[in-house]
FIBAPA-642458 format. One record per residue: residue in one letter; residue number from 1; x, y, z of N, C-alpha, C in turn. Coordinates in Angstrom, 3 decimals. Layout:
<rec A; NUM; <X; Y; Z>; <X; Y; Z>; <X; Y; Z>>
...
***
This chain:
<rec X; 1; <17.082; 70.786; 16.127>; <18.163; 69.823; 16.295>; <19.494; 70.493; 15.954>>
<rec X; 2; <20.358; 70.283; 16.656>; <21.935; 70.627; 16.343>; <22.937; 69.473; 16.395>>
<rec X; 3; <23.936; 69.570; 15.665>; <24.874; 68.541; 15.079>; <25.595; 69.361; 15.696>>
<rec X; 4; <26.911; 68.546; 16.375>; <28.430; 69.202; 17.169>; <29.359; 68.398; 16.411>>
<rec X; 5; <30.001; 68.460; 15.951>; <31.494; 67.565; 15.211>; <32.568; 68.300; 15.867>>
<rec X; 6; <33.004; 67.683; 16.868>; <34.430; 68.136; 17.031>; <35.633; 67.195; 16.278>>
<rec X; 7; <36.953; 67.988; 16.528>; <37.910; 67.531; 15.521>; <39.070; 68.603; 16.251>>
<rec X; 8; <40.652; 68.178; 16.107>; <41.787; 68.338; 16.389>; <42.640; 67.915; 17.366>>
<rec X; 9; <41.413; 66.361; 18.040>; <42.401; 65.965; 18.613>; <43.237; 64.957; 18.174>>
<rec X; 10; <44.530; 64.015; 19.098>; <45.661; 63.540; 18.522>; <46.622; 63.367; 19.990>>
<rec X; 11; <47.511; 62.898; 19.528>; <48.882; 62.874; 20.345>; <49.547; 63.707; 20.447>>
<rec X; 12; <50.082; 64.412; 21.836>; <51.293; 65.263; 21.939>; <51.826; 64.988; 22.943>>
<rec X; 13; <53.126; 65.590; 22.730>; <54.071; 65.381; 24.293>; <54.010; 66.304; 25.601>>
<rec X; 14; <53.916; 66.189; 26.424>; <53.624; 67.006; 27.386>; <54.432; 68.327; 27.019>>
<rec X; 15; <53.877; 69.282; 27.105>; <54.071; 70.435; 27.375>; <54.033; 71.033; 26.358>>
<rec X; 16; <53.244; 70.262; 25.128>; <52.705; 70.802; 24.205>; <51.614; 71.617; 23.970>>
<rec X; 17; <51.183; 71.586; 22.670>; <49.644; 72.546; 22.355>; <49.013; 71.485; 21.054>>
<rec X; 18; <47.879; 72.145; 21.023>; <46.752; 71.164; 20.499>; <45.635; 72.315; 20.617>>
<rec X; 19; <44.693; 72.494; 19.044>; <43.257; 73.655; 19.074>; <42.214; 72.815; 18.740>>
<rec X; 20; <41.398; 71.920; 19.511>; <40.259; 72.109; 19.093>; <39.073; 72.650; 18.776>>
<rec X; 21; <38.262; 72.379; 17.677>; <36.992; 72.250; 16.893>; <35.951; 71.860; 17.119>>
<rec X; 22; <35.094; 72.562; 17.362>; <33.458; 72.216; 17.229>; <32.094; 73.318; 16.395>>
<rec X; 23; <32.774; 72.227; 15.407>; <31.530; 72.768; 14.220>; <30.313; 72.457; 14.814>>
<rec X; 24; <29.476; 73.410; 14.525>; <27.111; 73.165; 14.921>; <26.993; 73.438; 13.074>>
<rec X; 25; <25.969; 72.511; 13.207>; <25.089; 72.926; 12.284>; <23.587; 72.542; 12.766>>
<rec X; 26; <22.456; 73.235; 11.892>; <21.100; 72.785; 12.392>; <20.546; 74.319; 13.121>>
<rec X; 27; <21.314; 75.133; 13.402>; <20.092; 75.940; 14.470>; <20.778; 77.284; 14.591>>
<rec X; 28; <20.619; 77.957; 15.351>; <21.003; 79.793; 15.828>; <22.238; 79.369; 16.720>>
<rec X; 29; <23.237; 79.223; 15.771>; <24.768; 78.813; 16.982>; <24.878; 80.346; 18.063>>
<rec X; 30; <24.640; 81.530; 17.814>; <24.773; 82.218; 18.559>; <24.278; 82.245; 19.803>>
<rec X; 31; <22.803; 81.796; 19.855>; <22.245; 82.398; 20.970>; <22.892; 81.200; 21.935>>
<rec X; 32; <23.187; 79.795; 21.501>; <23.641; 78.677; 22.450>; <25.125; 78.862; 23.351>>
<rec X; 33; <24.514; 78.711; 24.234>; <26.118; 79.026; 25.406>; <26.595; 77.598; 25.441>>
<rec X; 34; <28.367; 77.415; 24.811>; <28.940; 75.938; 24.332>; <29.975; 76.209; 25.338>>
<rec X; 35; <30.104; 74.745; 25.735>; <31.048; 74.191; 26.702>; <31.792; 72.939; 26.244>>
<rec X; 36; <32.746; 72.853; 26.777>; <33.815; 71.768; 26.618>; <33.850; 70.617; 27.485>>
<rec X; 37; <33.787; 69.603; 27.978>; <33.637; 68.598; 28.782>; <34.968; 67.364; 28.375>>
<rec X; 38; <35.410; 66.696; 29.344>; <36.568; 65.272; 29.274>; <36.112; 64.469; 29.772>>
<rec X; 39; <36.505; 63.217; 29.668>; <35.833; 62.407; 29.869>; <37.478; 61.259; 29.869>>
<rec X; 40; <38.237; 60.936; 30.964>; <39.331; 60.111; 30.878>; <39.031; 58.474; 31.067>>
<rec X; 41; <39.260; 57.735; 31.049>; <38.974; 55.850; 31.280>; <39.382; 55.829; 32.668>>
<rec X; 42; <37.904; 55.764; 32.829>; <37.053; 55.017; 34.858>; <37.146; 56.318; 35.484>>
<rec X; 43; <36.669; 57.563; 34.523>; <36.179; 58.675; 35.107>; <35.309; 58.886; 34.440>>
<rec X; 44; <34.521; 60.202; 35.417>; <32.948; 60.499; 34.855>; <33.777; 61.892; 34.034>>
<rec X; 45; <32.706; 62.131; 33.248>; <32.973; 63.387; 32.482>; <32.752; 64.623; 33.360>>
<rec X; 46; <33.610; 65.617; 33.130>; <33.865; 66.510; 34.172>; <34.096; 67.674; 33.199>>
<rec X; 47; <34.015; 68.974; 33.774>; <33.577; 70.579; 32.928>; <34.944; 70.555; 32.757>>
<rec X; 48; <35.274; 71.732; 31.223>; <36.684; 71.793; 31.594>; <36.308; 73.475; 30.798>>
<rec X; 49; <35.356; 74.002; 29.858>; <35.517; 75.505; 29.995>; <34.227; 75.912; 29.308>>
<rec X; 50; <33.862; 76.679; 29.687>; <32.621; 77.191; 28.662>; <32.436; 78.740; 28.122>>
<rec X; 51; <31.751; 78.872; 27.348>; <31.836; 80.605; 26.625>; <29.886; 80.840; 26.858>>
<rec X; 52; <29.634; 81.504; 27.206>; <28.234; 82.326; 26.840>; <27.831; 82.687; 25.479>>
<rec X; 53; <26.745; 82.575; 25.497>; <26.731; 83.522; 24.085>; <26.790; 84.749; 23.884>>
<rec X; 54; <26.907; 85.472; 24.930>; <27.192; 87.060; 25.148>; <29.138; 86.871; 25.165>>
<rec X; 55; <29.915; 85.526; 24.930>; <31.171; 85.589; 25.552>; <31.554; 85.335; 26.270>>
<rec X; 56; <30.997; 85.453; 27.781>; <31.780; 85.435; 29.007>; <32.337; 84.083; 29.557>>
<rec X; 57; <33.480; 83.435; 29.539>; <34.150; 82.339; 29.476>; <34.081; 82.352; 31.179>>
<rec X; 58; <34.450; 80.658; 31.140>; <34.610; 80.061; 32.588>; <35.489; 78.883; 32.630>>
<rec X; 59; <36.484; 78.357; 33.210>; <37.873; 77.633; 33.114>; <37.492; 76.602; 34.511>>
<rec X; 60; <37.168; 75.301; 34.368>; <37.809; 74.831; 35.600>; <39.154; 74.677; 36.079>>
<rec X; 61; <39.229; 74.812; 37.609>; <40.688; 74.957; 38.120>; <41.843; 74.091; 37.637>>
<rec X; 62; <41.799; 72.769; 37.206>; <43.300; 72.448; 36.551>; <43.543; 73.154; 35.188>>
<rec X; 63; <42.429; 73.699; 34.510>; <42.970; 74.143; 33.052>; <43.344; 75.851; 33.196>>
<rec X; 64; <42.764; 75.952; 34.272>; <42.956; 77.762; 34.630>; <44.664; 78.463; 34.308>>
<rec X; 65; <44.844; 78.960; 32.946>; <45.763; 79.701; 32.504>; <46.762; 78.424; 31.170>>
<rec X; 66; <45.549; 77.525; 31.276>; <46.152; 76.491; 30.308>; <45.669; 76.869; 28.849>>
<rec X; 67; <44.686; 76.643; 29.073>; <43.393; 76.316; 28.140>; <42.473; 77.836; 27.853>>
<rec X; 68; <42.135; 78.397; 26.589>; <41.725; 78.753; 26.363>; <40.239; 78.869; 25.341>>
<rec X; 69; <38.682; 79.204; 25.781>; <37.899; 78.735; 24.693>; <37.301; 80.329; 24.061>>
<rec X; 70; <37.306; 79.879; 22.940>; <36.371; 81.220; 21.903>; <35.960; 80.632; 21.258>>
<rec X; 71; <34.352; 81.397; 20.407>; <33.913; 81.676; 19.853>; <34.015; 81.790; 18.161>>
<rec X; 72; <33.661; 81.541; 17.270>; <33.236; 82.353; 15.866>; <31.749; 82.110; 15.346>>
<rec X; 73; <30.711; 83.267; 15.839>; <29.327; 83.042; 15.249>; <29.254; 83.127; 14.212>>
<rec X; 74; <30.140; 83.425; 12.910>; <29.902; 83.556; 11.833>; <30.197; 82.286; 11.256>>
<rec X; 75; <31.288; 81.223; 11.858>; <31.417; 80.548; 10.940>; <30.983; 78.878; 12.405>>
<rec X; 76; <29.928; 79.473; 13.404>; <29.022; 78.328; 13.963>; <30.506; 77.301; 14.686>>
<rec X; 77; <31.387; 77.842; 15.080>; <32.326; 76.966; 15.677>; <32.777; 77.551; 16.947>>
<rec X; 78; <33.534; 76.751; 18.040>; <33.763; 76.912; 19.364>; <35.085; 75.997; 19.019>>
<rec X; 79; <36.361; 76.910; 19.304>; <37.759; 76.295; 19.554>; <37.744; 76.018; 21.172>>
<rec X; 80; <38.810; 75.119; 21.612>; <39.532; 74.786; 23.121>; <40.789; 75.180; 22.429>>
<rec X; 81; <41.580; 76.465; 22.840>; <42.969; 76.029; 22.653>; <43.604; 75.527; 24.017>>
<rec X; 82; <44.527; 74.361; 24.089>; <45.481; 73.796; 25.367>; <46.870; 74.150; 24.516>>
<rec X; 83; <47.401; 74.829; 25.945>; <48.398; 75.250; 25.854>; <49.152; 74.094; 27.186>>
<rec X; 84; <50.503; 74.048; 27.067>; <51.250; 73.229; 28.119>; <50.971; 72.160; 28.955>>
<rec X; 85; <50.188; 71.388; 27.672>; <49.277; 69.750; 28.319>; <50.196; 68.829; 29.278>>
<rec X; 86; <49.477; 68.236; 30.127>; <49.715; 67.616; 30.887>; <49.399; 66.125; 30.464>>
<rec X; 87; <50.079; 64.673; 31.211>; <49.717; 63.389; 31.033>; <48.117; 63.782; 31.653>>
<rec X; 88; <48.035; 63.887; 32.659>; <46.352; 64.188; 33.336>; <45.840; 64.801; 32.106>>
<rec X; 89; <45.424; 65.900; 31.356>; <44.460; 65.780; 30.435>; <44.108; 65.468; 29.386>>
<rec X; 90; <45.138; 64.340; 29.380>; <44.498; 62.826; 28.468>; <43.158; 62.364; 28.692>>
<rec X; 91; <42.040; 62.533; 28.233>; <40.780; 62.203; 27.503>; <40.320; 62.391; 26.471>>
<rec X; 92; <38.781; 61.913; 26.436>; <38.283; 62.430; 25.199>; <37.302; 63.566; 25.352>>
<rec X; 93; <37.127; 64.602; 24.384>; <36.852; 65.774; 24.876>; <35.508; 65.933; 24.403>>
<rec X; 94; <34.608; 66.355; 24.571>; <32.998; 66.517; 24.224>; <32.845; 67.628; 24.063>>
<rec X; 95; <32.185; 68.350; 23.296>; <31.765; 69.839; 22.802>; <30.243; 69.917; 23.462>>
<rec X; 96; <29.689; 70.638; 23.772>; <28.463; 71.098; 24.154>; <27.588; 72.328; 23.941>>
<rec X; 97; <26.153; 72.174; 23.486>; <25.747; 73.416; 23.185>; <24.414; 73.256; 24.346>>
<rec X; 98; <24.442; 74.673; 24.818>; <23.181; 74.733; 25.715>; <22.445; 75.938; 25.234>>
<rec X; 99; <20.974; 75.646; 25.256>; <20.227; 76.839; 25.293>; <18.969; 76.641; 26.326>>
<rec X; 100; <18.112; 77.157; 27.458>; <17.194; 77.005; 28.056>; <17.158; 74.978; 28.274>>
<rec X; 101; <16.169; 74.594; 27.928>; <16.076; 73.275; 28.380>; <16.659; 72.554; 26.868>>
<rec X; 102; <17.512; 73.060; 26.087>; <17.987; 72.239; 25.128>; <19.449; 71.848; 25.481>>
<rec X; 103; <19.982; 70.601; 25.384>; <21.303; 70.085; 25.161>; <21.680; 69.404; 24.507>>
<rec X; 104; <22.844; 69.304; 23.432>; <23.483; 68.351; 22.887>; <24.967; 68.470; 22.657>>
<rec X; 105; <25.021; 67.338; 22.510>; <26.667; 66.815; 22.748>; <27.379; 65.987; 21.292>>
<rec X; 106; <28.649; 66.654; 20.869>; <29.619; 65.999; 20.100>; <29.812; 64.475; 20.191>>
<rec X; 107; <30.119; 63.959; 19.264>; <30.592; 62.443; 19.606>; <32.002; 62.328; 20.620>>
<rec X; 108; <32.887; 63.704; 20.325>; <34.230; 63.467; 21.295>; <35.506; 63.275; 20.420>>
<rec X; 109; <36.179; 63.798; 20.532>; <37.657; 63.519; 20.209>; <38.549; 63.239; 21.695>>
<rec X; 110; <39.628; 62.188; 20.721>; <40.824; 61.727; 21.408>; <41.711; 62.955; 22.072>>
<rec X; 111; <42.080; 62.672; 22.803>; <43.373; 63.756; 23.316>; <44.248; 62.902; 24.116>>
<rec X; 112; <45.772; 62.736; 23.384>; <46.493; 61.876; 24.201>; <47.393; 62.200; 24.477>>
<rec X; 113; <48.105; 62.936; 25.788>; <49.604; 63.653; 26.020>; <50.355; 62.558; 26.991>>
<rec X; 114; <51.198; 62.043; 26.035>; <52.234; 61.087; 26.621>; <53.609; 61.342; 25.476>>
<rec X; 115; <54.565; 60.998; 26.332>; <56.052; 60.954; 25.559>; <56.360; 59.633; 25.237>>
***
C-alpha cells in the first residue's frame, strides 16, 4: 500500500508560480513512475506530467515549457513546479504513483489562478 499527500496548492494571479508536493509513504518510492493529473469542475481528469523512475519526464502540450516535474528518492517526494499559470489551469491536482499493475492516487490539492 502507498499513501500520496499532496500539498502547495492555493491562489495565485496569473502569471504566477506555485511548487507542488507529493509525499509516498508505505513502499519502494523509487522504483514507482509518479505522475501529475487535474481535474477542473465538469471536466474529466486529464495528464498534465509524469517522471519515470529511471527520470525520464513527459509534459502534456498546454503545460509544455510551463511546468516542470522532479523527483527526490531520498526523501519519497515528486514536486510539479508551474511557472506562468494561466486562469485555464485552475484545478485540483492529483499526484500518482504507478508500478506494473499497481496504482494510487493523492486526495488532490486546490489550484486557483484568478486576479
Amino acid at each position: 500500500q502507498v499513501q500520496l499527500v499532496e500539498s502547495g496548492g492555493g491562489l495565485v494571479q496569473p502569471g504566477g508560480s506555485l511548487r507542488l508536493s507529493c509525499a509516498t509513504s508505505g513502499s519502494i518510492f523509487s522504483i514507482f513512475d509518479m505522475g501529475w493529473y487535474r481535474q477542473a469542475p465538469g471536466k474529466q481528469r486529464e495528464f498534465v506530467a509524469s517522471i519515470t523512475s529511471g527520470g525520464s519526464t513527459s509534459y502534456a502540450h498546454p503545460v509544455l515549457g510551463r511546468f516542470t516535474i522532479s523527483r527526490d528518492n531520498a526523501q519519497n517526494t515528486v514536486y510539479l513546479q508551474m511557472n506562468s499559470l494561466k486562469p485555464e489551469d485552475t484545478a485540483v491536482y492529483y499526484c500518482n504513483a504507478t508500478h506494473d499493475l499497481l496504482r494510487y492516487w493523492g486526495q488532490g490539492t486546490q489550484v486557483t489562478v484568478s486576479s
